[in-house]
VOLOPA-267578 format. One record per residue (C-alpha): residue in one letter; x, y, z. Coordinates in steps of 0.001 Angstrom, whole numbers, plus 524288, in hexadecimal, padded with zeros to 5 digits. Layout:
N
AXYZ...
// end
This chain:
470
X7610D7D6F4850CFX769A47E32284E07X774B17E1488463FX7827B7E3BB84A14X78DE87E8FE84256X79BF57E7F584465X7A7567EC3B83BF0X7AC997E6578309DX7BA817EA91831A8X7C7647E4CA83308X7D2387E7D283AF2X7D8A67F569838E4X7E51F7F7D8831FFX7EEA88021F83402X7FB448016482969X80618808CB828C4X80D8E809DA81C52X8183F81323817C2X8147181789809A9X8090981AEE80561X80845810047F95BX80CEB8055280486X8006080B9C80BB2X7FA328095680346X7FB437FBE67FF2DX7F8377F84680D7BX7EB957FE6B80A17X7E7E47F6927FFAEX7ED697E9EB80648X7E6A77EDAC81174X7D7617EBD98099EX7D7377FA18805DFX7CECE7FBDC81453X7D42F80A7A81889X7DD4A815B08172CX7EA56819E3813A1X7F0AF8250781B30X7FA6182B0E815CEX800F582CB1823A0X805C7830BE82ED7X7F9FA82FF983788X7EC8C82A3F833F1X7E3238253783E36X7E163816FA841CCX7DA5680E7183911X7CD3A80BDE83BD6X7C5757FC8383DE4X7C74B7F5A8831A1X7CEF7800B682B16X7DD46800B582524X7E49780D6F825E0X7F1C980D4E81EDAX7FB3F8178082140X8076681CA481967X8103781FDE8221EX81994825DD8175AX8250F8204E81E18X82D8D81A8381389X8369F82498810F1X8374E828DE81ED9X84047829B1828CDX840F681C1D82FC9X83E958251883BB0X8324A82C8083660X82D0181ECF83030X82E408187483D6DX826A0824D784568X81AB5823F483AD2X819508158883E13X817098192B84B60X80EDB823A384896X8069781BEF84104X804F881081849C7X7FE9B8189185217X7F346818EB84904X7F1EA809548491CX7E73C8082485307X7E5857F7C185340X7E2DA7F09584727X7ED097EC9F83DA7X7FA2C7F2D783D0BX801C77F18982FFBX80EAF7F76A82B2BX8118E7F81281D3EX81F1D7F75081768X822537F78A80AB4X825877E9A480694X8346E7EB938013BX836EA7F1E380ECFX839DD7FF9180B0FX835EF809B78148EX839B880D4E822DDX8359A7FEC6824E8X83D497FD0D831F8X83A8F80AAA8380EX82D6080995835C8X82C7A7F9EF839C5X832737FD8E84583X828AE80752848B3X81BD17FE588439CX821527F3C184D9EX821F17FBE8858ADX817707F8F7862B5X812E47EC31859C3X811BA7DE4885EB0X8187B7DB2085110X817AA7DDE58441FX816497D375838C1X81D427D81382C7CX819887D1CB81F53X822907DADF814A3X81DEA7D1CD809EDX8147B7D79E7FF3BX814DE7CB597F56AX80AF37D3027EAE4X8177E7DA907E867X820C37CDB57E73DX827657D1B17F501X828377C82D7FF91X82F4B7C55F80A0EX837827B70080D62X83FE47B69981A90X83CF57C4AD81D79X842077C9F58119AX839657D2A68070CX83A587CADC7FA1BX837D07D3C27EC57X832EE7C9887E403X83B947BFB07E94FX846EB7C6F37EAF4X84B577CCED7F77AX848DC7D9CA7F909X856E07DEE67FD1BX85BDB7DAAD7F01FX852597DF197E7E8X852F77EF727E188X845DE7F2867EAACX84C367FD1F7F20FX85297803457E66BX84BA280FD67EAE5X84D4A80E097F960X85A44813A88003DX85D2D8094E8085EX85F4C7F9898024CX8528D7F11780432X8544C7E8838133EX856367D95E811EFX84B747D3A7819B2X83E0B7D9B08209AX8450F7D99382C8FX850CD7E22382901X846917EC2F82464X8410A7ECBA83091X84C957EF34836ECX84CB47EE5A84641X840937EA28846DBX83FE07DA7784BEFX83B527D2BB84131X83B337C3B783E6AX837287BD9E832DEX82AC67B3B782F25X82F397AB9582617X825CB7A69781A93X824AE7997581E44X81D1B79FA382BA9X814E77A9668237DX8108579C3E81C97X80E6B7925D82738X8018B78E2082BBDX7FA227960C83549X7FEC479B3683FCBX80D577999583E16X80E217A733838DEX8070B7AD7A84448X80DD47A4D184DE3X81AD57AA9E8490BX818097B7A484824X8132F7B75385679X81E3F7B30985D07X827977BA808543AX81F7E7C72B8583EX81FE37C15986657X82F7F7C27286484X82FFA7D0F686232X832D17D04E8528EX829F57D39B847C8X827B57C84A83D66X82C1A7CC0D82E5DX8236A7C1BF82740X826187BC6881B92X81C657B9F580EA7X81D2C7B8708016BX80D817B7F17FDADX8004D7C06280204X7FE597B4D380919X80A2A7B369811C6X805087C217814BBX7F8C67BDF681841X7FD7C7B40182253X805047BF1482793X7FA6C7C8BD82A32X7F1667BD8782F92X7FC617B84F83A28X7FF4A7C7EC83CB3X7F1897CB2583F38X7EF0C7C06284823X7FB317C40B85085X7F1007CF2D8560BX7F2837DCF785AB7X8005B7E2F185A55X8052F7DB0E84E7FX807477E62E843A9X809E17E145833FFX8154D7E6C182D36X815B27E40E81CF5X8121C7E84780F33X805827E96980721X806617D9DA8097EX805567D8EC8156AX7F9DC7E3CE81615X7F25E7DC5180A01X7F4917D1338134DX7ED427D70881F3AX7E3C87DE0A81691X7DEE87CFE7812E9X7DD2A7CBDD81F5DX7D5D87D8ED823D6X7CCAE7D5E48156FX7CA027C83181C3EX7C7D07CE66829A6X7BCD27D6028229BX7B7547CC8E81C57X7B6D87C40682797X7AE7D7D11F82F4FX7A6427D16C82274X7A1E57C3A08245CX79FCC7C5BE832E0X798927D17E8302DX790A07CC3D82522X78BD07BFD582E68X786997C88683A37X786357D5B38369EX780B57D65E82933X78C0E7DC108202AX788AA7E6068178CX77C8E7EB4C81EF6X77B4B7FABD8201AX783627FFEA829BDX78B317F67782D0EX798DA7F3D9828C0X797167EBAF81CD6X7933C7F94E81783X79ED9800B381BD0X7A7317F3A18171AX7A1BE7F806808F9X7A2F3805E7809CFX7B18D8051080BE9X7B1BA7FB59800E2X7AA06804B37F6AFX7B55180F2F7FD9AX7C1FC804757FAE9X7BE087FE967EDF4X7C8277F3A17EA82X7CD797EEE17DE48X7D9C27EFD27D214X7DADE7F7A37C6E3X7CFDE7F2F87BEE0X7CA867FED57B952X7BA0B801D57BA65X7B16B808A97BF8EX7B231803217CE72X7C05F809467CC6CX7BC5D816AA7CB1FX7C7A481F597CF05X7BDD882AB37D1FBX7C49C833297C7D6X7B9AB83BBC7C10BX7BB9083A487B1F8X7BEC1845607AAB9X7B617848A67A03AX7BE578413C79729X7BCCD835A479F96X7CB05836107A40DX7CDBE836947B268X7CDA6845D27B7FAX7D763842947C208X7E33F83FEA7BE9CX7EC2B832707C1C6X7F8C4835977C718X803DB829E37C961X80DE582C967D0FBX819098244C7CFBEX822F38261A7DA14X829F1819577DCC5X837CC814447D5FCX834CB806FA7D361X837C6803EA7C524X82A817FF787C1CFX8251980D2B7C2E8X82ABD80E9D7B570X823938048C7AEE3X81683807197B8ADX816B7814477B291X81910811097A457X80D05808947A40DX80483813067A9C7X809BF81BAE7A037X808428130C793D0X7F98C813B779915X7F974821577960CX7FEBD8284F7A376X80796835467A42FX8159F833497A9DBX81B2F83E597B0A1X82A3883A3B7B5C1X83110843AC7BE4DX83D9C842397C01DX842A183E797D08FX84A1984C847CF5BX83FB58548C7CE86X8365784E5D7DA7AX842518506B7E306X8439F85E4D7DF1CX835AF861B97DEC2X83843870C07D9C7X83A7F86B737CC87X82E1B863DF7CB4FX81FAA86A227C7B9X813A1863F07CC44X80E25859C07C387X801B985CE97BC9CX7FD7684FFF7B84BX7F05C8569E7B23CX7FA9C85AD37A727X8044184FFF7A840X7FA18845757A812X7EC3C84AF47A461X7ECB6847B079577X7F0FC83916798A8X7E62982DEA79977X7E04282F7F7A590X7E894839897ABF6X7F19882F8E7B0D2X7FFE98363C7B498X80C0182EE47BB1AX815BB835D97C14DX822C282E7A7C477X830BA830BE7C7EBX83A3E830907BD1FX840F4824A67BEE9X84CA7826FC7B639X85570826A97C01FX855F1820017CD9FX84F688251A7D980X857BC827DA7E5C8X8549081F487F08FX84E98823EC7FAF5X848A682EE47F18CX83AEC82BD97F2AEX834808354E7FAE6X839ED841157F3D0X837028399B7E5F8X828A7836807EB1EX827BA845B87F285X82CFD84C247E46BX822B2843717DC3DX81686847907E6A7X81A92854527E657X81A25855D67D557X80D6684E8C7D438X806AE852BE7E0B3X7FD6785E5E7D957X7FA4E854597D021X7F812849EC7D85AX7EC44851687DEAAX7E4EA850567D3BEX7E750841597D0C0X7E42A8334B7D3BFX7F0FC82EB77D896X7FB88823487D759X80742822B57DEF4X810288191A7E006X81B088196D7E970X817AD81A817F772X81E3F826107FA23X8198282CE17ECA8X80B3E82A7B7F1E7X80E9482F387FEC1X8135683B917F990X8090783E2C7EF30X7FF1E83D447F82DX8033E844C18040BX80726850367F7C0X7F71684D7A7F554X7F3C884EA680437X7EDFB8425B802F8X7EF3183A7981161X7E4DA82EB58111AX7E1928236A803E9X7D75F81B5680351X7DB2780F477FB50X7D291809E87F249X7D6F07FF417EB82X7E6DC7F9AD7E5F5X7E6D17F9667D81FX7F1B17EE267D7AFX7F8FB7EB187E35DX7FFCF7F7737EB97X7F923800B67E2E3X7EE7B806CE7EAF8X7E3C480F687E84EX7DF72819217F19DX7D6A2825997F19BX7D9008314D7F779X7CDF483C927FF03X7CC4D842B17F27AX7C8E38374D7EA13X7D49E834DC7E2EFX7DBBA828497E0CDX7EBBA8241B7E63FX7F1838173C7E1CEX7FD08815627EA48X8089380B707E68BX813998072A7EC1BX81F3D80A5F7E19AX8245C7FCDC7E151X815B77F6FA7DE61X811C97F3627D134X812B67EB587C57AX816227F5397B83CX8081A7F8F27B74AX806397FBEE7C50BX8030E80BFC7C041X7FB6E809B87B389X7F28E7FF4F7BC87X7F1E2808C37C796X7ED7E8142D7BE48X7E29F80BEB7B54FX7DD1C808F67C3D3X7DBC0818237C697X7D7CC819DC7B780X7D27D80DBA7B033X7D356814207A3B0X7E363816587A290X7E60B80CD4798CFX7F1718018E79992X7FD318037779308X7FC1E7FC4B784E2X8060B7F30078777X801FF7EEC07959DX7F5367E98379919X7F0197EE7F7A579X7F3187E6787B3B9X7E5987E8437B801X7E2417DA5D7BFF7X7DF867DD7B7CE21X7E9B57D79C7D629X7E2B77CA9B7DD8FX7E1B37CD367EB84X7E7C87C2687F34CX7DFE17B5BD7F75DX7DB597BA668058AX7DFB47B30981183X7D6297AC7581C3FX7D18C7B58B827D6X7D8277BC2A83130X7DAAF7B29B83BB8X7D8C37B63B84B14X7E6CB7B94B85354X7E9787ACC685B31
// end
């Protein structure tokens, strides 16, 4: 009897986010299982693949942010459609919600990402239990943060899911976000844990064809899950009449592309191997380059710990990447060779307050001083829009990720070999950096005083299989 094969694959995913670290994430979230394009145009995804696209939309015109929606949809050829938005609802948010609803049955939008303590309770974004609006969040923004889910979305018809409905007993949930799609209005859903999100993504998914997601790295870690269990659920199949694991068949591709997206934290060893040649010294011969372009306050201490552990700072003042005559190109070779491991940050000097709405010409300025020695390095950039800039200076338009070294922090590699952690500037406890840099070289040693956060962060409990649409 011959055998028969059939692939091992689970549905396609085509994402849309618009910065490069919110990219991403989604890739992570989504079980590390394809590409991110650094945008506009990509092709469709193919069976079982996830292709993630930074649009590079969020300091846009609402007008251009809207038009590269559309353009991009164009590339989302069946499978699953997601839209991520940044999860304290900065961004062209309506313009480009607006445009991702156009030509949808609905959209389901779950802005809740509770790894990061924000939730959302009656359709409004919660920052560790306080509302959003009130809190400093948008210090940087130039507009003030909206009060509810809804009034970021602007015109577009929205009508909130209350918890209690997220949490009722199968299939409440679906039930109500059928007939409020069958009413013309898009359902804001509220959740507070991984698994409200997880009921989310199962009632979405069963609402069929049409239905498009809209929400943060939750929401994508949510469907990633249930894609993991749709595997494993083709595995089985394929391992009880087609013989998994058998030459040419796709058990064998299923472990190729794991050997080619290895998994795992920041526990140094040899599995970890960065792919950096050692210098005859034994110290990396490429250097590390971090990149530090976001305001949040905790980039100050983030960087002090990586540089108690032995790391160059170079600080360059906000003036001087605005007026970019003034500024030579970095050589980090001098700045940073003679330090442990090569390791150089480069950061904006924070000593006094950055202009809102100043971030593109900040992140452009910083690109453009450590672009020539960027081409040399493994990277880490945090700040979407830093990334986004520092690689298109590097001609770089396609990451493979690899692996998230805590959560948001993702490790990718480019044609050439070379290692990019991305992070969103608002991610991260204090030792977000010095973590992030022992993963890309295991022998930078901890500050003195502070013991290294090196415990791999628990994936969540995983939910039961993907049910069939009723």
């Amino acid at each position: 009897m011959s055998r028969t094969t059939r692939t091992v694959l689970a549905p396609r995913v085509f994402a849309l986010a618009d910065d490069l670290s919110g990219a991403a994430e989604v890739a992570a979230a989504l079980g590390l299982r394809g590409r991110i394009v650094l945008g506009p145009a990509t092709a469709p995804p193919r069976d079982g693949e996830s292709v993630v696209l930074d649009l590079d939309t969020r300091q846009s015109a609402p007008q251009d942010a809207a038009s590269a929606v559309r353009a991009a949809l164009a590339y989302a050829d069946g499978g699953v459609v997601l839209k991520k938005i940044d999860s304290l609802l900065r961004g062209n948010l309506a313009a480009e919600a607006a445009a991702y609803a156009t030509g949808a049955t609905g959209v389901v939008i779950a802005p809740a990402l509770p790894v990061a303590g924000r939730t959302v309770r009656e359709g409004v974004v919660n920052l560790h239990g306080t509302a959003l609006h009130t809190t400093d969040a948008w210090r940087a923004e130039r507009g003030v943060a909206p009060v509810s889910v809804g009034a970021a979305l602007g015109g577009v018809p929205t009508r909130v899911v209350p918890l209690p409905t997220v949490r009722a007993p199968a299939p409440a949930l679906y039930d109500r976000l059928l007939a409020l799609v069958a009413e013309g209005c898009h359902p804001v859903c509220d959740a507070e844990t991984d698994t409200d999100l997880d009921a989310i993504a199962e009632a979405a998914l069963q609402l069929g064809p049409g239905i498009r997601l809209m929400g943060t790295g939750g929401l994508a870690a949510a469907l990633g899950r249930r894609l993991a269990w749709a595997d494993l659920a083709d595995l089985a199949g394929l391992a009880a009449g087609a013989g998994a694991g058998l030459p040419g068949t796709d058990g064998d591709r299923c472990a190729e592309a794991d050997r080619d997206h290895p998994t795992g934290t920041d526990t140094p060893g040899p599995a970890r191997a960065d792919g950096v040649s050692p210098a005859p010294d034994g110290t990396p011969s490429r250097p590390l380059l971090v990149v530090v372009g976001t305001a949040e306050p905790t980039a100050v201490a983030q960087i002090a710990q990586l540089v108690a552990a032995g790391a160059h700072h170079v600080s360059l003042p906000a003036h001087t990447l605005t007026d970019r005559s003034t500024l030579p190109p970095l050589n980090i070779r001098t700045e940073g060779g003679r330090t442990p491991d090569g390791v150089t940050v480069v950061s904006i000097d924070g000593t006094h307050a950055v202009h809102p709405g100043a971030a593109r010409s900040l992140a452009a300025g910083l690109a453009h001083a450590v672009a020539e020695a960027a081409h040399d390095s493994d990277l880490v950039l945090t700040g979407g829009e830093t990334a986004r800039r520092v690689l298109d200076a590097l001609g770089i338009r396609e990451l493979l990720p690899l692996d998230q070294i805590h959560h948001g922090a993702v490790r990718s590699r480019t044609a050439d070999g070379r290692h990019v952690v991305t992070r969103p500037g608002s991610f991260g406890h204090t030792d977000s950096l010095l973590r992030i840099a022992r993963a890309l070289r295991p022998g930078l040693a901890p500050p003195s005083d502070q013991p290294p956060s090196d415990q791999p962060v628990a994936p969540p409990v995983p939910p039961a299989p993907l049910g069939e649409p009723t």
